[in-house]
C-alpha positions as CSV (number, residue, x, y, z in Angstrom):
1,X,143.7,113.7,99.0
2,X,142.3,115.9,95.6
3,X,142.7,112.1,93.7
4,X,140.8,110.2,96.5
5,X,138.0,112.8,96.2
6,X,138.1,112.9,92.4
7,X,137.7,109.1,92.5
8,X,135.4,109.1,95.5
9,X,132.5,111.2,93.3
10,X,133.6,109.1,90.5
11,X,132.4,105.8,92.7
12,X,129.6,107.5,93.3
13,X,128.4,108.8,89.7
14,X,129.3,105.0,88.5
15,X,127.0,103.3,91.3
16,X,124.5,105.9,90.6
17,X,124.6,104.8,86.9
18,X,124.5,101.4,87.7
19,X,122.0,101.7,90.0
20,X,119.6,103.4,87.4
21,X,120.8,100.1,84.8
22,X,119.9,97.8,87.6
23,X,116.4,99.0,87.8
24,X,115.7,98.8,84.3
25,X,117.6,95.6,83.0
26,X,116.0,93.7,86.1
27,X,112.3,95.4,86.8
28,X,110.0,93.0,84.8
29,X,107.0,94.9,85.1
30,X,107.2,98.6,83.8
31,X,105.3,101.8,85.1
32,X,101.6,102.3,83.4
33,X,101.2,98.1,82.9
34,X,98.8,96.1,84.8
35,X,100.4,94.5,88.0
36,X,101.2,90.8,87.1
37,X,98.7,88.3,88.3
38,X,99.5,86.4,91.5
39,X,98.0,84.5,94.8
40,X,99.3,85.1,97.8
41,X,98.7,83.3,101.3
42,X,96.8,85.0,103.7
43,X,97.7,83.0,106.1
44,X,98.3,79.0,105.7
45,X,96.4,77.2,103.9
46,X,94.6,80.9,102.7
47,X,95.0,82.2,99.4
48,X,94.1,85.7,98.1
49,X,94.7,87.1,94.8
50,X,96.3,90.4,93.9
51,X,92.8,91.0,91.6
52,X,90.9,90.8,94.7
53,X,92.3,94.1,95.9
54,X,91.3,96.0,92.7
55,X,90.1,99.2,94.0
56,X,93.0,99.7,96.7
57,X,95.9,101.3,96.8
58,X,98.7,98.6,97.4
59,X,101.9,98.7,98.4
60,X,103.9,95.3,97.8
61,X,107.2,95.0,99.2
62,X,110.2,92.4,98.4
63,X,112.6,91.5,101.3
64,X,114.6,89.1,102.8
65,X,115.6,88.6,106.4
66,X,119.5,88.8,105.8
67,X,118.9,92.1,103.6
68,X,120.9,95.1,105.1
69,X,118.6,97.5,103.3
70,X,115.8,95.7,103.8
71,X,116.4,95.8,107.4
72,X,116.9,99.3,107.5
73,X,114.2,100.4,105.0
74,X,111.0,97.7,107.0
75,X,111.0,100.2,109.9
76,X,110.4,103.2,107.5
77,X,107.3,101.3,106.4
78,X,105.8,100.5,109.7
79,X,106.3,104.2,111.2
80,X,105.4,106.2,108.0
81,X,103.2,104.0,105.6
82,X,102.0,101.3,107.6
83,X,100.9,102.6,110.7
84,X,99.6,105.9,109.3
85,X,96.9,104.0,106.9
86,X,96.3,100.6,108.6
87,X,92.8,101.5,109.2
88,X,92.5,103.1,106.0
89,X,90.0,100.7,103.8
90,X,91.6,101.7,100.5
91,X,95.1,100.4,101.7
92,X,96.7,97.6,101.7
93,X,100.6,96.5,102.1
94,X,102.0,93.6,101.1
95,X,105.6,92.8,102.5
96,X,106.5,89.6,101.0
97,X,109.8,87.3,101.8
98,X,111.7,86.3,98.4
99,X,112.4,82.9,99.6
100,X,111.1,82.7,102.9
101,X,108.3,80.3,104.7
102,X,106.2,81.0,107.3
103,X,108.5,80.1,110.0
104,X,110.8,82.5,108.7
105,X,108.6,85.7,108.7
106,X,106.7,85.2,111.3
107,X,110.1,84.9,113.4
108,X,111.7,87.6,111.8
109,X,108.2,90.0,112.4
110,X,108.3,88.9,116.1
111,X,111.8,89.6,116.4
112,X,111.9,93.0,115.5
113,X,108.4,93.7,116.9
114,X,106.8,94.4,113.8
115,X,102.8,94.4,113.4
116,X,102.6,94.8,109.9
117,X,101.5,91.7,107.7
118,X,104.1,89.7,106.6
119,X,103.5,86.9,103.9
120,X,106.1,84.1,102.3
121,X,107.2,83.7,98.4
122,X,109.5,80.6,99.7
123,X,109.9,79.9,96.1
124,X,110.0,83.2,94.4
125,X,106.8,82.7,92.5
126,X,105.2,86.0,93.3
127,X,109.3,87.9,93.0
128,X,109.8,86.7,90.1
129,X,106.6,88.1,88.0
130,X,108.2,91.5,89.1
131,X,112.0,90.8,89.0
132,X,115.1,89.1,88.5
133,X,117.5,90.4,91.4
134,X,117.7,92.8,93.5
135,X,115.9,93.6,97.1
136,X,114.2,95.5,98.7
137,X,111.9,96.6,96.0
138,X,108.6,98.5,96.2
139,X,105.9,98.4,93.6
140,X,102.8,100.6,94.3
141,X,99.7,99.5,92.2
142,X,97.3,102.4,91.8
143,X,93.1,101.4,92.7
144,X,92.9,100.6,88.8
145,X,95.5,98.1,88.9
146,X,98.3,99.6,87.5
147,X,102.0,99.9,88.5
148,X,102.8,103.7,89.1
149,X,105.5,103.4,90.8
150,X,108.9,101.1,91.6
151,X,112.0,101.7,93.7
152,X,115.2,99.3,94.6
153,X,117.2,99.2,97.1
154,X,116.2,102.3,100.0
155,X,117.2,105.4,99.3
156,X,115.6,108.6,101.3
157,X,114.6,110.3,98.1
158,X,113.2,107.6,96.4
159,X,111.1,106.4,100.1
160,X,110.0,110.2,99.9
161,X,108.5,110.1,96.7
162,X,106.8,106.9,97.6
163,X,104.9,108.3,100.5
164,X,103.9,111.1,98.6
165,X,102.7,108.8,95.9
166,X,100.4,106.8,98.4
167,X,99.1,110.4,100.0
168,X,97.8,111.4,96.6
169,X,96.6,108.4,96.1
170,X,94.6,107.8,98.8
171,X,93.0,111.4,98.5
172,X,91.5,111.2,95.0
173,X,88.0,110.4,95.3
């Protein structure tokens, strides 16, 4: 039993480790740098760039449907980001589907009664400016543009510091 625990905290410390190497060998965009240039549909048909929300604090979010953490981390962000500053006019949240149409999200929002927006990357055009594997991933962009902060996978700590994050944020001014 001692050697299963002794390996068990080893597992742990390794995935830890690799965890931390997975972030930085596949993050493309680092803290402090200007979010990468992209459009997004607003709806189809719609297009919006990322440079149009200059001045806002954004949240994007990378997910797929099939994701096990995405799954579990998407209803975090509608009771504790999204619905606490959806009226707030220096927000704005971007979930975006690596790989997924319109069809897709929109089915997959309905399904598990979301009402936060939901828009497609069915390509990975908008993804892949920010990474090369690896979902769910959050990147908040600060009012000036800027990435100040990046997460994989959902962990509690790491969701924590991201709502903090957006609460200071959105108080400055």
């Amino acid at each position: 039993m001692k050697r299963f625990i002794q390996n068990a905290i080893l597992a742990l410390f390794i995935l830890g480790g690799y965890n931390g190497f997975a972030q930085a060998e596949t993050t493309l965009v680092k803290l402090s740098v200007p979010v990468p240039d992209f459009n997004y549909e607003l709806s189809p048909g719609k297009s919006q760039s990322i440079s149009d929300l200059k001045g806002k604090t954004v949240l994007i979010t990378f997910f797929a449907t099939w994701c096990g953490p995405c799954r579990k981390e998407l209803p975090h962000i509608q009771s504790d980001i999204y619905n606490k500053y959806k009226k707030n006019p220096k927000f704005e949240l971007l979930i975006i589907g690596r790989e997924h149409n319109w069809d897709e999200v929109n089915t997959f929002r309905t399904e598990n009664k979301f009402t936060m927006p939901f828009y497609p990357d069915p390509e990975r055009k908008i993804y892949s400016k920010f990474a090369s594997q690896f979902i769910p991933r959050n990147f908040l962009i600060s009012p000036e543009g800027r990435v100040i902060f990046s997460s994989i996978g959902f962990e509690a700590k790491d969701f924590s510091k991201l709502k903090e994050m957006i609460d200071s944020q959105l108080k400055k001014d």
